[in-house]
N, C-alpha and C positions, 0 to 999 in steps of 0.2 A: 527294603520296603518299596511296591511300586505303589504308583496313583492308581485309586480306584476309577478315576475318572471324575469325580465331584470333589471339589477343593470341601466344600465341611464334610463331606464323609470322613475324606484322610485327618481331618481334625478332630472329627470325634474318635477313628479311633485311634490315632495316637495317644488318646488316654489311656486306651486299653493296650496300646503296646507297653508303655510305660509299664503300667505292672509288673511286666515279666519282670522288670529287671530294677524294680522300684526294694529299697532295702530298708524297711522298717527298721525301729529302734524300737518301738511297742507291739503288742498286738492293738492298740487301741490305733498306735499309727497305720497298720495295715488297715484296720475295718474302715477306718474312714476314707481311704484309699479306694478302696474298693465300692463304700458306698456312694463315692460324687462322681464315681465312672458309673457305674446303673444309675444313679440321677440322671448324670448328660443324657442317657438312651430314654428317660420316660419323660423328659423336658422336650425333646428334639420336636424339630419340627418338620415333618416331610416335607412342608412345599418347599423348603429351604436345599432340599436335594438334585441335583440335575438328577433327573430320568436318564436323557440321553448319553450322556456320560458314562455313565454308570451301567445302562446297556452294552454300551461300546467296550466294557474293560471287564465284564462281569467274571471271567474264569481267573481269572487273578486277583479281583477284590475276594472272590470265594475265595481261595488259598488262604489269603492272606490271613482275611478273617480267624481261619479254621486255625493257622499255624499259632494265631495268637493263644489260641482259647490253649494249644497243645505247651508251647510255652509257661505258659501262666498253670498250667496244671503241676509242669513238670519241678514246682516249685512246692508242692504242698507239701513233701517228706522233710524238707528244712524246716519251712513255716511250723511244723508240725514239733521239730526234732527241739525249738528254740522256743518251743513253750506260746506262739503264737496263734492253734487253732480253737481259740476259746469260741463259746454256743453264737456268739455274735459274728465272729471272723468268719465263720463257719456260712453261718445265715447270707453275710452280705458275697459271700466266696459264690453262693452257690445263686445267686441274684445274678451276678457277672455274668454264669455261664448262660444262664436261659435267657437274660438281654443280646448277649452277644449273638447266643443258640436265633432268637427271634429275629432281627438281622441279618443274618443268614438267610434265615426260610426267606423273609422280603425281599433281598433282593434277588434270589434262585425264582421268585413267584413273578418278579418282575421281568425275568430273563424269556421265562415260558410265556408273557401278554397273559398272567392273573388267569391262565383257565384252568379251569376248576374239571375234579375227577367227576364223570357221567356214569349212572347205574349201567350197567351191560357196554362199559369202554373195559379194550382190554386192560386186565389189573397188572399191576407190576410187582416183582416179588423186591423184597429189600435188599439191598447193593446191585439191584439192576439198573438199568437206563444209561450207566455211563459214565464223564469225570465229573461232568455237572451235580449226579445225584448221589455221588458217592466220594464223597474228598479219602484220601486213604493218608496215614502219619506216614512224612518221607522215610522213614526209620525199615518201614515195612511193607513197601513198595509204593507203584504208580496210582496216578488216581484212576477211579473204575476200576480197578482193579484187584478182587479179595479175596485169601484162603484162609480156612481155617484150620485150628490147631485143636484137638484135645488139654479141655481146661478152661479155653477161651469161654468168658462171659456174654452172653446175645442182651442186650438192653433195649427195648424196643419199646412204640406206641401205640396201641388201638385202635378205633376209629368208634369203641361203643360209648354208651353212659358208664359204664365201667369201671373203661378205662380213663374217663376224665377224672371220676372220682377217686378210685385210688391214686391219678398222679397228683388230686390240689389237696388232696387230707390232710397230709402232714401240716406242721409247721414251717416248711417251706412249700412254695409256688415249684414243682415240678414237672417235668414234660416228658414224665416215663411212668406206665407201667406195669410191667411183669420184664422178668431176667431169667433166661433159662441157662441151661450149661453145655456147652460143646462136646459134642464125643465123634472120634474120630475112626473106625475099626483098623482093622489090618488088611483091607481090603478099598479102604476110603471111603466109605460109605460113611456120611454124614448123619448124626442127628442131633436131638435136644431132648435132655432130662430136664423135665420142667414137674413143677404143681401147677394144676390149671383149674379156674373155676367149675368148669362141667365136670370135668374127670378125675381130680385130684392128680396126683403122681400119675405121670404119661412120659412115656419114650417117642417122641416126634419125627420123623423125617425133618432136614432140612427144607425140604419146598415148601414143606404144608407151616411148618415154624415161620417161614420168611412173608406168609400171606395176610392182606387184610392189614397191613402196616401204616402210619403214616411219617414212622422213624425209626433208626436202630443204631446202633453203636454196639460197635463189638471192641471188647476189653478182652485183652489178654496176662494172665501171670508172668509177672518178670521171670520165676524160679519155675522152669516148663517142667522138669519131676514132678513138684508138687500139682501144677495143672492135670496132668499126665495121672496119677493118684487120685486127683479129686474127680474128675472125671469118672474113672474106674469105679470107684464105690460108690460114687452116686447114683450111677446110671446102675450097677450089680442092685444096688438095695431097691429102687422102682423096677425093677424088671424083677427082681423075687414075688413083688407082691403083685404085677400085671398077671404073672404066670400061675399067680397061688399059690407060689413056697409060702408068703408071706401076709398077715390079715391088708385087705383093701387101705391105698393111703390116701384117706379121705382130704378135701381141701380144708386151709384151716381158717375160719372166717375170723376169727378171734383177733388177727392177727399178732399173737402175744409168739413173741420171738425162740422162748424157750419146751424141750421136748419135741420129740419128730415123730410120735404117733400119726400126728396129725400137720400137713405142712401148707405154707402157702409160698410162692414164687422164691422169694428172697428167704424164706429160714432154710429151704432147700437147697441152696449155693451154702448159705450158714455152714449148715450138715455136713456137705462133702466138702469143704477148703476146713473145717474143724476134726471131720474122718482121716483124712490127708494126712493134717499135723500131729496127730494124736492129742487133739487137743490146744495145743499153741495157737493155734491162729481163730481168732476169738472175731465175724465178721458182724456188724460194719464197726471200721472206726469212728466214722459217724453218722450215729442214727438220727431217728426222726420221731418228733413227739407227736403224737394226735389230743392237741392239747386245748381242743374246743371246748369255750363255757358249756353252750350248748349242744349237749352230745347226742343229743334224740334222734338224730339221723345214721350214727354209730350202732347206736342200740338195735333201731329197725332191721339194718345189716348184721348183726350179729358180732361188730369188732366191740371188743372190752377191752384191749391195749391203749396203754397211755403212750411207752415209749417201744418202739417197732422196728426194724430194719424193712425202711420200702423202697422200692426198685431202685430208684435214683441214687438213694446212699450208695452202689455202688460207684458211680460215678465220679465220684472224688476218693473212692479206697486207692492207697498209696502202689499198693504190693503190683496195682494193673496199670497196664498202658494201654491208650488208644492207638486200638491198629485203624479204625476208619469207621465214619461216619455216614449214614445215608437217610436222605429223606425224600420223600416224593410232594413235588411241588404244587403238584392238583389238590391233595390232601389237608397242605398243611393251613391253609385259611382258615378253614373249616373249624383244625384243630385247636387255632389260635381263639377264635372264638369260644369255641366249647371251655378250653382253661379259663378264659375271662368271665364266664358265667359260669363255673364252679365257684371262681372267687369270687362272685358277688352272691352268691347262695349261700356261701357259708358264711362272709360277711353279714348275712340280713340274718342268720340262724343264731350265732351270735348276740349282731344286737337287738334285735327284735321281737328273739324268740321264734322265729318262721319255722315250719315246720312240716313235712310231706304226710298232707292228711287225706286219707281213700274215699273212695266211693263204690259202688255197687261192681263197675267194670275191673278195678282192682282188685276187688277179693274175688270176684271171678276167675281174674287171671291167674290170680296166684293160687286158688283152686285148683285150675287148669295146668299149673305147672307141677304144682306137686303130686297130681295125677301120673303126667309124664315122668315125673323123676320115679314112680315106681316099677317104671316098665325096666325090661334088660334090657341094656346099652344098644344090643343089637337092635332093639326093637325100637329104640330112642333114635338110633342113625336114621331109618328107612322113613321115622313119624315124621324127621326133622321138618320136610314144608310146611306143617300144620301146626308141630306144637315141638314147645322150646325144650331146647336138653340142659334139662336141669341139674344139677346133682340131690344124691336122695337123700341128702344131709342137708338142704340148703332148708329153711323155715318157710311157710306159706308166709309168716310178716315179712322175712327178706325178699321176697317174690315181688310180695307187691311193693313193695319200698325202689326194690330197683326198675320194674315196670314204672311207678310214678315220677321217678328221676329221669328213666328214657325221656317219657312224655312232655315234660316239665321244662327239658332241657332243649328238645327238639321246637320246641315252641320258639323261645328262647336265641336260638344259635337262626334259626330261621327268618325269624325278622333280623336280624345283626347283619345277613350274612343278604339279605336284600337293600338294606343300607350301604355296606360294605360295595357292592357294586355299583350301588349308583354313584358313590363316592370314584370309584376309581372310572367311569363314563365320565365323568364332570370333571375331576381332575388329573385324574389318569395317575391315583394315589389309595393304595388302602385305607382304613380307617385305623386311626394310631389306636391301641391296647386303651389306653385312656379314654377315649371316644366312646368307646365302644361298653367299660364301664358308664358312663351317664347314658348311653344309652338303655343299660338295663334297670338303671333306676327310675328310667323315665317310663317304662313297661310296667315299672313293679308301683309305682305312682299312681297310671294314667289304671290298675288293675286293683287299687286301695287298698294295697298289702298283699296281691297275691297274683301269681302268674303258675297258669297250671293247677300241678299239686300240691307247691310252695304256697303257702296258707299264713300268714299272722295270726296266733289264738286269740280268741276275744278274751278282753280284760274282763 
């Protein structure tokens, strides 16, 4: 272990190295293990960190970081095998990674002077920029530097309303989502069998898969046959039906994990690591419940799943290793904000009842969109500057639900995200996750139950 350069940094995480090598006697002694190191991280107090320090040594506090989180992972098929990953261990297991994960992005944002990605700057694709942007597990080479393998899982993050809501739905706080699959030809020509919202079932290029990111993580199968197989059939059965052997594989909003008529992101890894086995390998080990009182924001989307496999459950599946990690540090502010006001939106949906209620520009839109989704693809690609490409199975209430989430959210992340700088002008510090929570209660306050199209119903 070296110094990060800031004596309480090396002290908080030597909590987190502990872990690795920390040997329960219960599952209840692991949870709690688990939960007073994400305590330490949401107690902590920035000003208490040397800046300079901590500039001074950043490619090796990254490392280190990274090698913890890799460590600590490489323990979950024991924890698992000794009867330890119960729904709790699980929960506080998967809190570790995204405090750590959020750490990371801080002091990588701190390394770049906090600047933030500019519309029309050039974009970077994911595992670009270098060892800074892309730590890789020593297992499977240098940092910056990444190949892939047919099999290999792509886990990556958005930068839409979207993608914030798919990654904070569950019953955990997660920083991912959509997962596509790896396919490699005999010629090396890269892509990704993915389900995607506009298109359903798509066979991706590489570049175009890597664009538009603000993180990714690429998993790989210990067992490379079985990669190699799943691969195969996954990518064979979305290319029958691109080509027309096969009826259209629409996306599947439901997100109910079972049957592949109809697929969304993660049932379609499901499908091929279960096509593969003949069955045996039954994925995630651990899923995720969408288990809000208040589901009325589910509904307007069109999910009816209580329990789900969403992106991030891969993340902890045992059978993959982390070949490497990237994120871009103009991006990730941004995104850090956007997950803190999911969590407070679903928080207020919950106890308040809040609710995304339309107005005349929303049924418009979603009008407008399901105009578009009825044109041919082709003719959706050429519309795209004017009107969104929808898919022709998506509902005009899903339309406008995710229109009023945009809106709602952009409001939202925008004032945060003008606080957030002045914060770091004055102290030359972001605004800690907690901050930034009372910040959106002071919005939803100072707005008498309603910010945007987040509404409180009258009693």
């Amino acid at each position: 272990m070296m110094s990060t350069g800031c004596a309480k940094l090396d002290e908080d995480l030597a909590l987190f190295r502990a872990l690795a090598t920390y040997e329960p006697n219960t599952a209840d002694d692991l949870t709690l293990a688990l939960a007073t190191a994400s305590e330490r991280v949401w107690t902590a107090d920035l000003a208490a960190y040397d800046i300079d320090g901590l500039r001074a040594n950043v490619h090796g506090a990254l490392d280190d970081m990274f090698e913890t989180r890799l460590a600590l992972r490489a323990r979950i098929a024991d924890w698992l095998a000794r009867g330890f990953m119960t729904p709790d261990t699980v929960r506080a297991l998967r809190n570790v990674f995204r405090d750590g994960r959020y750490a990371t992005d801080m002091l990588g944002e701190l390394v770049f002077n906090y600047a933030l990605y500019k519309d029309g700057e050039e974009p970077l694709k994911a595992f670009e920029g270098g060892p800074l942007l892309t730590l890789v597990n020593p297992d499977y080479g240098a940092d910056g530097e990444v190949n892939y393998r047919s099999g290999d899982v792509l886990l990556v993050r958005g930068t839409t309303a979207n993608s914030a809501a798919i990654a904070r739905s569950g019953d955990i706080d997660s920083q991912f989502s959509h997962v596509g699959l790896i396919h490699v030809d005999a010629a090396g020509t890269v892509t990704v069998s993915e389900a995607l919202i506009e298109t359903g079932g798509s066979v991706t290029p590489i570049g175009k898969a890597l664009t538009d990111l603000s993180r990714a993580v690429l998993l790989r199968p210990r067992n490379r046959a079985l990669g190699l197989t799943a691969s195969a059939l996954g990518r064979a059965y979305i290319r029958r039906s691109v080509e027309g052997r096969l009826p259209e594989i629409p996306y599947d909003f439901s997100m109910q994990p079972t049957g592949y008529r109809t697929l969304f992101c993660s049932k379609f890894v499901k499908f091929a690591y279960a096509a593969a086995s003949n069955g045996a390998i039954v994925l995630p080990t651990f899923g995720s419940r969408l288990a809000m009182e208040n589901r009325t924001f589910f509904e307007q989307i069109g999910v009816t799943a209580v329990d789900t496999f969403a992106p991030a459950d891969s993340e902890l599946e045992p059978m993959f290793d982390v070949v490497a990690e990237w994120r871009d540090y103009r991006k990730t502010p941004r995104i850090r904000l956007q997950d803190v006001a999911m969590d407070s939106m679903f928080a207020w949906m919950d106890a308040h009842g809040d609710r995304l209620k339309g107005d005349t520009t929303s049924f418009l839109v979603s009008v407008l969109g399901r105009t578009a989704a009825r044109l041919p693809r082709a003719m959706k690609r050429w519309l795209s500057f004017a009107l969104p490409e929808v898919p022709r199975h998506m509902t005009r209430r899903s339309i406008a639900a995710v229109y009023m989430l945009h809106k709602t959210l952009a409001l939202m992340v925008d004032e945060a995200m003008q606080a957030e700088r002045a914060s770091i002008r004055e102290t030359g510090r972001p605004l800690h996750p907690r901050d930034v929570l009372r910040l959106y209660d002071a919005m939803r306050a100072r707005g008498k139950g309603q910010i945007g199209y987040l509404k409180t119903p009258r009693r």
